[in-house]
N, CA, C and O atoms as a GROMACS GRO file, in nm:
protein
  260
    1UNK      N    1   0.146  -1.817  -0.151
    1UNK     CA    2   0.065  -1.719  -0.219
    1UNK      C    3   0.108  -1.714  -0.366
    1UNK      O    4   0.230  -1.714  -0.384
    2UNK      N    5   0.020  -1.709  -0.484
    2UNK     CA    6   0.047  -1.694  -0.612
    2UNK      C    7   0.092  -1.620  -0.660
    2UNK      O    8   0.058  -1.525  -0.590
    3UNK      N    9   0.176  -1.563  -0.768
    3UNK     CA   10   0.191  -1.440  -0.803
    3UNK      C   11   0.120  -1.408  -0.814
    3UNK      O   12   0.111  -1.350  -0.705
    4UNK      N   13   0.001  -1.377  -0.880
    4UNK     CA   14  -0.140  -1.329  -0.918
    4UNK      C   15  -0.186  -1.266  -0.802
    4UNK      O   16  -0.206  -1.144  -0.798
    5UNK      N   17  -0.210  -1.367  -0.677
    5UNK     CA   18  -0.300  -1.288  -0.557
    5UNK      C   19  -0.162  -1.142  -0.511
    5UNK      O   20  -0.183  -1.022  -0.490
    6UNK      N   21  -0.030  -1.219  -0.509
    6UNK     CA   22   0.071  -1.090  -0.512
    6UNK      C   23   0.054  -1.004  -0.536
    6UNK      O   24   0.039  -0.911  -0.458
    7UNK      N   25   0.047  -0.999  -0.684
    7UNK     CA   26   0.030  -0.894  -0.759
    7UNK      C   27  -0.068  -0.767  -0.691
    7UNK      O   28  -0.035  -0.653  -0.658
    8UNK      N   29  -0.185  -0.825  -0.687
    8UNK     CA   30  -0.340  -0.785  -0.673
    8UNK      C   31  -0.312  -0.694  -0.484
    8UNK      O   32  -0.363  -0.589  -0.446
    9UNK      N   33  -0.228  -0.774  -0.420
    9UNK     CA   34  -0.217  -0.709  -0.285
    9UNK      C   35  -0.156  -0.591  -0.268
    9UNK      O   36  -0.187  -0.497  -0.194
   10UNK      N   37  -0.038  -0.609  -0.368
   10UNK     CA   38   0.065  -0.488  -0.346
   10UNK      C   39   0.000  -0.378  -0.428
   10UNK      O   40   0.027  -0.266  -0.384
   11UNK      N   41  -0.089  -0.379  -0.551
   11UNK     CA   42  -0.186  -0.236  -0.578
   11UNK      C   43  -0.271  -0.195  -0.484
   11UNK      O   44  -0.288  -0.073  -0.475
   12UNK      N   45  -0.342  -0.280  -0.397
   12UNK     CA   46  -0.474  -0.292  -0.280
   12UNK      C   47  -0.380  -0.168  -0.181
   12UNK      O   48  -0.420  -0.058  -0.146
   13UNK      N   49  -0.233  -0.237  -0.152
   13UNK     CA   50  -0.212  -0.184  -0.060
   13UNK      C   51  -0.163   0.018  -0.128
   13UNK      O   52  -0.205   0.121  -0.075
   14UNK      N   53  -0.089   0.010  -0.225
   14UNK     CA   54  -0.024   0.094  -0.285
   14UNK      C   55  -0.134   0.217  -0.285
   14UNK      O   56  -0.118   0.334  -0.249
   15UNK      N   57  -0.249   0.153  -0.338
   15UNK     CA   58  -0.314   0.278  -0.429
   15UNK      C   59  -0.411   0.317  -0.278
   15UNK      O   60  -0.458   0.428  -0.255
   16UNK      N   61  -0.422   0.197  -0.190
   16UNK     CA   62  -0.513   0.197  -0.053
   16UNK      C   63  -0.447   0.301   0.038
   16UNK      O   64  -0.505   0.399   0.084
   17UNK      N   65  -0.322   0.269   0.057
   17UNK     CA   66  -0.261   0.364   0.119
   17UNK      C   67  -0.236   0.528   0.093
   17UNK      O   68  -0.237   0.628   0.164
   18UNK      N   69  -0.218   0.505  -0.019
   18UNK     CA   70  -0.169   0.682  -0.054
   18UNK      C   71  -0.332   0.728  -0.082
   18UNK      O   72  -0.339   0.843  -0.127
   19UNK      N   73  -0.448   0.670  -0.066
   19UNK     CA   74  -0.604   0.723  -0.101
   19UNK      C   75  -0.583   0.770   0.078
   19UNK      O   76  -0.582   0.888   0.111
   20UNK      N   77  -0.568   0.663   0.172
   20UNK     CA   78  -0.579   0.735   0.295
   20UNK      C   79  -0.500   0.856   0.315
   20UNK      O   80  -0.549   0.954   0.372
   21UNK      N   81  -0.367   0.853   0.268
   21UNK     CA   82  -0.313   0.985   0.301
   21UNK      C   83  -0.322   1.117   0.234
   21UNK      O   84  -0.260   1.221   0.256
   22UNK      N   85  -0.439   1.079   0.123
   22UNK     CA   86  -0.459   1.232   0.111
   22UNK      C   87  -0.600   1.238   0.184
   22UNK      O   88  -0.646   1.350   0.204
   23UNK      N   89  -0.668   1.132   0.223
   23UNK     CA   90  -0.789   1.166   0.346
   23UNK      C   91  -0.691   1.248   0.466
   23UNK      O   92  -0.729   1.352   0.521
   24UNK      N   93  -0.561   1.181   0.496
   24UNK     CA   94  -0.519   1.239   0.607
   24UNK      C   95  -0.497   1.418   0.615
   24UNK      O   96  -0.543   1.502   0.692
   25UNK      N   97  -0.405   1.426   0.497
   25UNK     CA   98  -0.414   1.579   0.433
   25UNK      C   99  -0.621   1.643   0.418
   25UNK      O  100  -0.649   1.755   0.460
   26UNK      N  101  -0.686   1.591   0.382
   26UNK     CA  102  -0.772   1.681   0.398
   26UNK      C  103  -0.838   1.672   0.587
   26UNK      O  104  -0.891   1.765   0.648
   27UNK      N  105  -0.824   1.604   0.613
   27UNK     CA  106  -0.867   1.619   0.792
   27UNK      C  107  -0.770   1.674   0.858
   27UNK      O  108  -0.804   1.715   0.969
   28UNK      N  109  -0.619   1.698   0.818
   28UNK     CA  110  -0.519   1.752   0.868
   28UNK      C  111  -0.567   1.927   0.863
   28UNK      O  112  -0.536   2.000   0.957
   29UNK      N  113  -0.634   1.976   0.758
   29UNK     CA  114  -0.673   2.104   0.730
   29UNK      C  115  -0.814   2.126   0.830
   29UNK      O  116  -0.830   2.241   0.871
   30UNK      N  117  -0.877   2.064   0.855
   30UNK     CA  118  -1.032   2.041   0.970
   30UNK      C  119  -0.934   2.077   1.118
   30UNK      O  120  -0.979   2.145   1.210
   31UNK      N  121  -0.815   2.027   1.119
   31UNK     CA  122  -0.769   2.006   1.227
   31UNK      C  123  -0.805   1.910   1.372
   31UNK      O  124  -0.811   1.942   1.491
   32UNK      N  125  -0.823   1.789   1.304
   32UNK     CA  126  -0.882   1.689   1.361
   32UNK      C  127  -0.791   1.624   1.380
   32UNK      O  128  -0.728   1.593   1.279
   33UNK      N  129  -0.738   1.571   1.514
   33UNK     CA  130  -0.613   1.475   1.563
   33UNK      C  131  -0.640   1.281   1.510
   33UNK      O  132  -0.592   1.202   1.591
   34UNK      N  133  -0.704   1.222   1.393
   34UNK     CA  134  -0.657   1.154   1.366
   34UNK      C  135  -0.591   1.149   1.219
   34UNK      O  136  -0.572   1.046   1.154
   35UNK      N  137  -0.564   1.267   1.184
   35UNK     CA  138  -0.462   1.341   1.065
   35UNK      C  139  -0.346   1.237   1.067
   35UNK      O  140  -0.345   1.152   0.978
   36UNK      N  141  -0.238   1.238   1.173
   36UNK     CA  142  -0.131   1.222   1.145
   36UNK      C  143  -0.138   1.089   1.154
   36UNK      O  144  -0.080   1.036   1.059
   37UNK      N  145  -0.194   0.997   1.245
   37UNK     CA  146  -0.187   0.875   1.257
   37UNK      C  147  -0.288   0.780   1.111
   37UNK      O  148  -0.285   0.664   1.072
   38UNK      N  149  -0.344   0.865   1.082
   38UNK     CA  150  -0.381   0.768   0.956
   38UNK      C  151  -0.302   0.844   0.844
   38UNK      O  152  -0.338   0.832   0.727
   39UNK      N  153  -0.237   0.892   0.865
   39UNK     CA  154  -0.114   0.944   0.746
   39UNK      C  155  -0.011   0.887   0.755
   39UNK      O  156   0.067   0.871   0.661
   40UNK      N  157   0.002   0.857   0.846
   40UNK     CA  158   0.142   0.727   0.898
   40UNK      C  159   0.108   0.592   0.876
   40UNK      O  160   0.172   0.499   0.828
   41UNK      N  161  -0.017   0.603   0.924
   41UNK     CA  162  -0.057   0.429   0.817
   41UNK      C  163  -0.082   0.416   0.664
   41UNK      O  164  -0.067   0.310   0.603
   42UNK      N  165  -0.116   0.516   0.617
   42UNK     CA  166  -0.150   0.543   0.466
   42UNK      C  167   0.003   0.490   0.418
   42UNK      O  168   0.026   0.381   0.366
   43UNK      N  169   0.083   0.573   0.442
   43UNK     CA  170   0.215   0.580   0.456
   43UNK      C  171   0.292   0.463   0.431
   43UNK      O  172   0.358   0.426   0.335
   44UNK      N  173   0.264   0.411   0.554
   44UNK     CA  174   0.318   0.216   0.561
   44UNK      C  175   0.277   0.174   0.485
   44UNK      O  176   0.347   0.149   0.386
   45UNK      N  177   0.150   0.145   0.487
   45UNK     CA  178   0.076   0.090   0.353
   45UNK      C  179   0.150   0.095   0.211
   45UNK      O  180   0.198  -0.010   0.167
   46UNK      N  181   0.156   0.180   0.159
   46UNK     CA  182   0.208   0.226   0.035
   46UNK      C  183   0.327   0.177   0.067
   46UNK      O  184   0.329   0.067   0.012
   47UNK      N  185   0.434   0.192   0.128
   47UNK     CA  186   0.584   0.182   0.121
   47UNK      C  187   0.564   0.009   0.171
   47UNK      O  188   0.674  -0.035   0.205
   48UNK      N  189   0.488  -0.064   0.179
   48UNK     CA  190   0.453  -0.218   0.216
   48UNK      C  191   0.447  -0.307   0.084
   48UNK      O  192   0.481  -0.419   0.048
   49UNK      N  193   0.368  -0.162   0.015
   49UNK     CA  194   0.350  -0.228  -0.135
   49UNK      C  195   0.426  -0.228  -0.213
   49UNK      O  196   0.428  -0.315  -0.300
   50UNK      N  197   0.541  -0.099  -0.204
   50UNK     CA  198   0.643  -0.088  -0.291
   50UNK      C  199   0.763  -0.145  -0.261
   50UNK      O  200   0.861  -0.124  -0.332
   51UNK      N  201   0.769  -0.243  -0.124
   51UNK     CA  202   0.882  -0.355  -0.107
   51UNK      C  203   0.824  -0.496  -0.129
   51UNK      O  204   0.900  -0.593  -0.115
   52UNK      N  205   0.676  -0.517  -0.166
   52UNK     CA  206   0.620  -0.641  -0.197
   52UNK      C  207   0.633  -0.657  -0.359
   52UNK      O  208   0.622  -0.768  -0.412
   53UNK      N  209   0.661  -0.506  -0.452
   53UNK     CA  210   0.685  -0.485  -0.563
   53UNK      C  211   0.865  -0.558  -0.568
   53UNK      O  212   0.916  -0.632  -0.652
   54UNK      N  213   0.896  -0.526  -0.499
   54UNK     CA  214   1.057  -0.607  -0.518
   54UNK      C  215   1.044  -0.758  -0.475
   54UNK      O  216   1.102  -0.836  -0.550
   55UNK      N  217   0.989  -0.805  -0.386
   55UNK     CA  218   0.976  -0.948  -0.345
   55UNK      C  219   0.925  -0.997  -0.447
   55UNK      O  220   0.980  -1.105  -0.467
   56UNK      N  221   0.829  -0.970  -0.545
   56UNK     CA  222   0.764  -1.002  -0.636
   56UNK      C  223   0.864  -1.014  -0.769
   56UNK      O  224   0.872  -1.101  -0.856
   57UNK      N  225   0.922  -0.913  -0.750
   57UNK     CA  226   1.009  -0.941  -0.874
   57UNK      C  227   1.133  -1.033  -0.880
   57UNK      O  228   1.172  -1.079  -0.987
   58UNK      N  229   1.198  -1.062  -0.753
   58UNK     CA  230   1.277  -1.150  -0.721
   58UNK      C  231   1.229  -1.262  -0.706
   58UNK      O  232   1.326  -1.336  -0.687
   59UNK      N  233   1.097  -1.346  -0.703
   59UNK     CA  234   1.032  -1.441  -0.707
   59UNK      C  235   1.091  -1.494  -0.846
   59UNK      O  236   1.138  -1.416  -0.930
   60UNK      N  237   1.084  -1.663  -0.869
   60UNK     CA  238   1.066  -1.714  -0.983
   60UNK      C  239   0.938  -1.723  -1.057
   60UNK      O  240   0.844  -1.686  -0.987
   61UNK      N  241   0.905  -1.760  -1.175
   61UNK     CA  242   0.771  -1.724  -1.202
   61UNK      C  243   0.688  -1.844  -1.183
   61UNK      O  244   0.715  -1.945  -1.118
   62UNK      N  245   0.595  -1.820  -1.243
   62UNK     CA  246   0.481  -1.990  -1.190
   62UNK      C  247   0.550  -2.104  -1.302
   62UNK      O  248   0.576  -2.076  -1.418
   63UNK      N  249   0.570  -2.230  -1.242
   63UNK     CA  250   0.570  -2.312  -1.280
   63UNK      C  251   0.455  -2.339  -1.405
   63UNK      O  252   0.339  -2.348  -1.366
   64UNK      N  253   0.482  -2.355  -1.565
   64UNK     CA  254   0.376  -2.391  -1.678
   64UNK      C  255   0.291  -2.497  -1.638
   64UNK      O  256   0.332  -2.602  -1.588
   65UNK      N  257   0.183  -2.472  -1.659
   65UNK     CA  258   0.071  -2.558  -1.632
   65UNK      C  259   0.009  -2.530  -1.520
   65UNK      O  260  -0.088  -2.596  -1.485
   0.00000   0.00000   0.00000
């Protein structure tokens, strides 16, 4: 995988995830039981992105050309 598509996954997931968990917070207030479980994936999500943010940075960079 490129850095580039990298890059592009770990915001997808970052900004994807924490958008679900404040869906989870507003259905958590409805009191609707799939609150917690898509707040726990929101969750992963985001914390997926912010250890793909370190893999990324420990990568070497692209080869010129």
């Amino acid at each position: 995988m490129s850095n580039a598509a990298l890059e592009k996954l770990v915001w997808v997931l970052i900004y994807g995830g924490l958008l679900v968990v404040c869906l989870s917070l507003f259905l958590g207030r409805q009191g609707s039981p799939l609150a917690w479980p898509l707040g726990i994936a929101g969750a992963l999500a985001a914390l997926v992105g912010a250890v793909l943010i370190v893999v990324r940075a420990r990568r070497d960079a692209a080869p010129p050309g």
